[in-house]
Each structure stands twice: as structure tokens, then as C-alpha cells.
N, C-alpha and C positions, 0 to 999 in steps of 0.2 A: 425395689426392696422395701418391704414393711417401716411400719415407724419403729417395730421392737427390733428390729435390727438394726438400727442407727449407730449402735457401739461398734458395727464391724466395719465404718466409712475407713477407719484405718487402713483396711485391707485394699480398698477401692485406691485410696492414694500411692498404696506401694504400686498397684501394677499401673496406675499412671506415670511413676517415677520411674517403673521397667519400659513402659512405653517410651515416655524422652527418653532416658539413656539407649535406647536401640536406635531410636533416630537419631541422635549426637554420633554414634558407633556407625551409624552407615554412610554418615554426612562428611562430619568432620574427625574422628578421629581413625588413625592408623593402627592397623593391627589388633582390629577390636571385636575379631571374631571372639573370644571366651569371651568378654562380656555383654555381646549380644546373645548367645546363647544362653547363659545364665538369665537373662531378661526374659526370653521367651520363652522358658521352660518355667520363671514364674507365674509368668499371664496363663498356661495350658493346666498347672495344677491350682491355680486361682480358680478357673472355668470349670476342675471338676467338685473344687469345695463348694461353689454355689449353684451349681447344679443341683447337687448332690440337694444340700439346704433347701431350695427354693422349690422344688419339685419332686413331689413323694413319692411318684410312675407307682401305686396301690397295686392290688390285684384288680381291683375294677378298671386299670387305663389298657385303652383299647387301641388298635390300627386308628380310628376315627378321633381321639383322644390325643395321638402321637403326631397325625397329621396335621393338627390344629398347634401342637407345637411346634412343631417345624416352621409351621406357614407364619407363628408368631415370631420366631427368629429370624426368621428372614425378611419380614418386614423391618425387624430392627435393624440389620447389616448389610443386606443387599443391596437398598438404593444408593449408599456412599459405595459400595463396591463398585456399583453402576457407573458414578459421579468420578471418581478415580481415576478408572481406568481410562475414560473420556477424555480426562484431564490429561495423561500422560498422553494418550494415543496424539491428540492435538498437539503438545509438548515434542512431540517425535517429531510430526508434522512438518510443524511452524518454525519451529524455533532448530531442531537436529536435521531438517533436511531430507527427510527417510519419504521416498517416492512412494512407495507403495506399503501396503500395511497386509500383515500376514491374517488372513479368516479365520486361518484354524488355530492359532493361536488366541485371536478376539473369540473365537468358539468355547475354546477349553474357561477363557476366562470367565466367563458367561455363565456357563454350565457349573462352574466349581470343579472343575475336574483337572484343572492345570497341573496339580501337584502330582497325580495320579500319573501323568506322561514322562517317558525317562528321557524326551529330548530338553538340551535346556533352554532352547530359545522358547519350548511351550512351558514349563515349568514355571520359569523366571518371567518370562513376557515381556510387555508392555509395564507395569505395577508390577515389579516382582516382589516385595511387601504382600501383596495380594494373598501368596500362599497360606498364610497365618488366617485369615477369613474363611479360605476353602476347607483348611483342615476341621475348624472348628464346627463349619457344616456339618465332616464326615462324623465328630465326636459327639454333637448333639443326634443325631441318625442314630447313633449307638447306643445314648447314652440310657435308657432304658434299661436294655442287657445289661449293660457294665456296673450300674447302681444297684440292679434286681440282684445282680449274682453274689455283688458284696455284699449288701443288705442279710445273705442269706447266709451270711458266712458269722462264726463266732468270734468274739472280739480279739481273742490271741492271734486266728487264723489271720483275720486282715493286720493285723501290725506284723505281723509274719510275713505274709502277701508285700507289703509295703519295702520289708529288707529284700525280696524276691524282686522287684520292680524296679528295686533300685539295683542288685547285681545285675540284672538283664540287661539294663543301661549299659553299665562299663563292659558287659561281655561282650553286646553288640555291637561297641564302638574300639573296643583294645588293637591297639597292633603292636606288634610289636617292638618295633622300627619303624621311622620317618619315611623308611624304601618301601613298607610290604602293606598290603591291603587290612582293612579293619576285619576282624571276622567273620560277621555276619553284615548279610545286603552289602557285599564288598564291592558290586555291580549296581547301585542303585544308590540316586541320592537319597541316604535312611535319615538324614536332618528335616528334608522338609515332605518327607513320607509318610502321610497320615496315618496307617495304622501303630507306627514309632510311639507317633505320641498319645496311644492311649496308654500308656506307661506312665507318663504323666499326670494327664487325666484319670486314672484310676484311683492313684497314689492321692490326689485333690479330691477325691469324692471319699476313701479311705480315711483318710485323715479326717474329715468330716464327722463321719461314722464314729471314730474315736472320740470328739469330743461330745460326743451324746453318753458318753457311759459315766456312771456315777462316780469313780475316781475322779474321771479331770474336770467333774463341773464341783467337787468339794475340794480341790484343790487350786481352781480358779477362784470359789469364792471366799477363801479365807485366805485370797492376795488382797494385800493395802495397795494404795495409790503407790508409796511407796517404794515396797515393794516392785510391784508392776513395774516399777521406772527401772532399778535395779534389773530385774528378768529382760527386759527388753535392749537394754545397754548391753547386757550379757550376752542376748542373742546374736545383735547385730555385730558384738565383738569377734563371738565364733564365725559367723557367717563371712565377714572379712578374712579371718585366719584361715576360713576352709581353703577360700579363692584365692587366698595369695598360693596356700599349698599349693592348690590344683595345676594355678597356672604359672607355676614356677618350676612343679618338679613334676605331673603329668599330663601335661597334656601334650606335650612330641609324643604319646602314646595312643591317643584317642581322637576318634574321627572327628573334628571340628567343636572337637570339648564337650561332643554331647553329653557322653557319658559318663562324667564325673560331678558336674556341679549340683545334680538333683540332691543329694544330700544335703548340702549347703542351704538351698532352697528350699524343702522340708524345713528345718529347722528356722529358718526366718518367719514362714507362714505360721508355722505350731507355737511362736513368741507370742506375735501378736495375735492370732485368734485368742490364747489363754489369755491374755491382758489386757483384752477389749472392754470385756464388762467393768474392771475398775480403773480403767483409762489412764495409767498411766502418763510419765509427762512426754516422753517419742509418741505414743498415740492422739494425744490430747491437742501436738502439735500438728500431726497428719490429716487431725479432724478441723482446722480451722475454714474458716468460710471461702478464701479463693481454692485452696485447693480444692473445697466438698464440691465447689460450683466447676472447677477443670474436669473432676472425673467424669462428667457428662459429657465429656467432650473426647474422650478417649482413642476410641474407635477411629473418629476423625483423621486425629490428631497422627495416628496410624498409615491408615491409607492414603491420606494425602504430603504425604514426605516426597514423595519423588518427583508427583508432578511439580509441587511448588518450589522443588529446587531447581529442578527445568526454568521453571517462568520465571525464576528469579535471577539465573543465571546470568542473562545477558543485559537486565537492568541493572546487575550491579556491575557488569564491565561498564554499560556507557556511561554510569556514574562514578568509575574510574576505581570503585573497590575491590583493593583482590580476596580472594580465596583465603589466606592467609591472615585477614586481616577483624580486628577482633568486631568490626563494625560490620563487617559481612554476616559473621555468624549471628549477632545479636538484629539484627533485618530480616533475617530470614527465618530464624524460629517466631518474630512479633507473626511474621507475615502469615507464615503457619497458623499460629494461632488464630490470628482474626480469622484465617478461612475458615478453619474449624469452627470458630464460635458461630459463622454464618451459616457454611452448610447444614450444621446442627438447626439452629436456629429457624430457616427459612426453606428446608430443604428435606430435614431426615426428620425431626420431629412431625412437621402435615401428615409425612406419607405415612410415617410409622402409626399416627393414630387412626388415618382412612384405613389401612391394610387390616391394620392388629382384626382378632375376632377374638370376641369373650375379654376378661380381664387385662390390663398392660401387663406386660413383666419385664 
């Protein structure tokens, strides 16, 4: 990201904060499907706001143009996808005992295509974390179209579009009852179904769009510090109140809570993008230096949750700590982290620069 965008690091710490709290939610805590889902439906419309921002797909970007971004993102994510999956496969191994390893599933993961299979031992895999990388592939593939189309839309139509995105959500996932099937893709897991979440992702590159129009940038700049502190308290206050609603009074209705927290999540993102530029004090804290220096680590910090709870597994039985115990948890995220800071370090940055062609991004 540019130096003139330095005021939006704020945004880079929230979906590091959705990142831990998905790993806490898979790790350690019970019954933490709504707020993993809410996490990962911030990171997908995170990915369409800075898409959207960081790359303008003109009338001049071409097949040759497109391929060169691809081939740049995947220099960014694939080698830790690579590194991962290795990790767990080993982890299965070594440490679980599992005799033989499945091809076609090391296949699907490989390929990016895992999410795409309706079995779930290919889905899920080896890294089933993993999924959230492949989708992301399918939405950067897209992401062209889906920026070109709103681009060409007037600015009523996409805040239009955006209430649109968000009832598809809940229509898609409503049921009626805890007995009967969600309505739509009642036969298919629609959570970690890539074209799902270009609902998401549109809604992040949409919202984008909005704040390029000359209301919300005269009404971002005549916020005080203040101010901004006020608006973002505010935010985070609603955004709380949504999730307690949601997940207290609907979600025995909705398939895995997809479809209800996006609104929630909109309105978290649309706080801080508007109170970046005069940083507030929630932003100003977001932007301090260990964090700015974590969010580079993100990615990582992501795909390697499973394996390094395998490897850690059985070092902290012979060291006699249980599960339970609050020295376990606090060992095993350090341990995370340092792997992350390494992989990054010795590992995803070389290859990212050997790979990259033309500009970083």
C-alpha cells in the first residue's frame, strides 16, 4: 500500500484482529461458529474495499494485464499455502498416525479447487483454513468484472445493490426451523462456496465506490479528532449490539450465521474508512507500531493455525500442560507467532520478490 494511504493501517489491524479471533474461535473457544463467521466475512469485504482502491482494471487492462495480476498474487499467497499444507500433511503423519495420505485431496489443495468439491474430506482436507485462500484466488479471477460492472453503476444504484447483497445473504441462508434445510444451496456447503462470497466482496469494493463521491469525502473532512473518536465508539457500539441481536435472537434461523452479520460488518468497515483520515483515538490506537509491524504477518498467521496446533500438541502433554490450561493457550499463539514472523521473514518475502513481475503490491 502507498505512503498516501497510511491513514487506512487501521483497517489492516481490524482484519488482523478478525484473523486472531478466528484462530481463538477454532482453537480454543466453544460454540464459536457466529463469530468466526462474522471474522471472515470481514477479511472478504476488506479484500473487495482494497481491491477495488489499489487497482483501477481501466479500459486499457487486458487478458495480458490480468494475468500478470494473478501471477502477482499468487506469488504473495501460494508459497505459505504451499508451506501449510506440508506442515499439516507432516502433522497428520508424524505426530496423528494417518498411514497413508489422500492425492486427490493434496490435488484439489494445490490447485485451489478444494472449495469447489462437495466432498468434505476434499473441502476441509489436510488445512481446512485453507479454504479462505482458494476462495480468495476465485474473487481476485473475477475481480475485474465485478469492479468493471459497479464502476459502471450510478452511486444510488450500488448503495442500492449493497441493501440487495445484503438480503441475498439472509435469503440464502434463512430457514425456518433448526429441522429444515436453508433455502438456497440447501445441498451444498454455501459458507465456504466461492461464488457465496462474491456478495461480500462486491459489497467491499461497493462501499469503496462510495467513498469516492463528494458527500462522504465533505463529510469525512469536516470530522475533528474528536469527533472521529466519538463516530467510531459509536460504531463499534452498534456493531456489538447488532451481534449480540443476531446471535441471540437469529441465528437458530440461518445457515451457520452467514447471513445475518454482514450488516454488522458493513457498518464497522464504513466507521473506520470515514475516520481514517483524521485518526481518531480507536484508529490512532490500531495504528501503533507492533500492530502496523503484525499486519504483515497476517496471512501467515492464518494458514499456519493447524499445523502449529498439531506440533504443539503433544509438546505440551509431555510438558504436562493441559488443554485447559491458561499456559497452554498463551505457548501456543507465542509459538504461532514466531512461526509466522519466520515464515514471512525467511520464507514468503525471497520468493514473493523472485516471483512478483512489474511493481510489488
Amino acid at each position: 500500500m502507498g505512503t498516501q494511504r497510511n491513514h487506512l493501517y487501521s483497517l489492516g489491524t481490524l482484519q488482523l484482529i478478525a484473523v486472531v479471533t478466528i484462530v481463538i474461535g477454532h482453537l480454543w473457544v466453544k460454540d464459536s461458529t457466529f463469530m468466526n463467521s462474522v471474522c471472515v466475512s470481514f477479511c472478504f469485504l476488506y479484500s473487495g474495499f482494497f481491491t477495488a482502491m489499489c487497482h483501477r482494471f481501466d479500459k486499457s487492462y487486458g487478458l495480458r494485464d490480468h494475468a500478470r495480476f494473478m501471477w502477482n498474487k499468487l506469488a504473495k499467497f501460494y508459497p505459505m499455502h504451499v508451506l501449510a499444507l506440508l506442515i499439516c500433511i507432516m502433522a497428520f503423519v508424524f505426530l496423528k498416525g494417518e498411514t497413508t495420505i489422500s492425492m486427490k485431496t493434496v490435488f484439489f489443495h494445490l490447485t485451489l479447487l478444494s472449495p469447489w468439491s462437495s466432498h468434505h474430506e476434499i473441502y476441509f482436507g489436510y488445512n481446512a483454513v485453507a479454504w479462505w485462500i482458494c476462495v480468495l484466488f476465485f474473487l481476485y479471477l473475477v475481480a475485474p468484472l465485478v469492479i468493471k460492472t459497479l464502476r459502471g453503476l450510478r452511486l444510488r444504484w450500488q448503495v442500492t445493490l449493497i441493501m440487495v447483497l445484503l438480503m441475498l445473504e439472509f435469503i440464502g441462508g434463512y430457514r425456518p426451523n433448526e429441522q429444515t434445510d436453508s433455502l438456497l444451496l440447501s445441498y451444498y456447503h454455501m459458507y465456504e462456496f466461492p461464488p457465496i462470497r462474491i456478495l461480500d466482496f462486491a459489497t467491499g469494493a461497493a462501499l469503496f465506490n462510495i467513498t469516492q463521491c463528494h458527500w462522504w469525502k465533505r463529510m469525512a473532512n469536516r470530522l475533528t479528532p474528536g469527533l472521529s473518536t466519538m463516530i467510531e465508539l459509536g460504531g463499534i457500539a452498534l456493531f456489538g449490539m447488532l451481534y449480540w441481536l443476531e446471535k441471540n435472537y437469529l441465528h437458530e434461523h440461518c445457515f451457520r450465521a452467514f447471513c445475518i452479520q454482514a450488516p454488522s460488518v458493513v457498518i464497522l468497515l464504513a466507521t473506520f474508512i470515514m475516520t481514517s483520515h483524521k485518526m481518531g483515538q480507536i484508529s490512532r490506537l490500531l495504528c501503533i507500531r507492533p500492530l502496523a509491524l503484525m499486519q504483515r504477518y497476517t496471512f501467515e498467521i492464518y494458514l499456519l493455525q493447524v499445523g502449529m496446533f498439531f506440533l504443539m500438541e503433544p509438546l505440551c502433554e509431555r510438558l504436562g500442560i493441559s488443554n485447559h490450561q491458561a499456559l497452554h493457550f498463551v505457548a501456543q499463539n507465542a509459538i504461532l507467532l514466531l512461526a509466522a514472523w519466520a515464515a514471512h521473514r525467511y520464507y514468503v518475502t525471497p520468493l514473493s520478490r523472485l516471483l512478483t513481475i512489474g511493481h510489488r503490491e
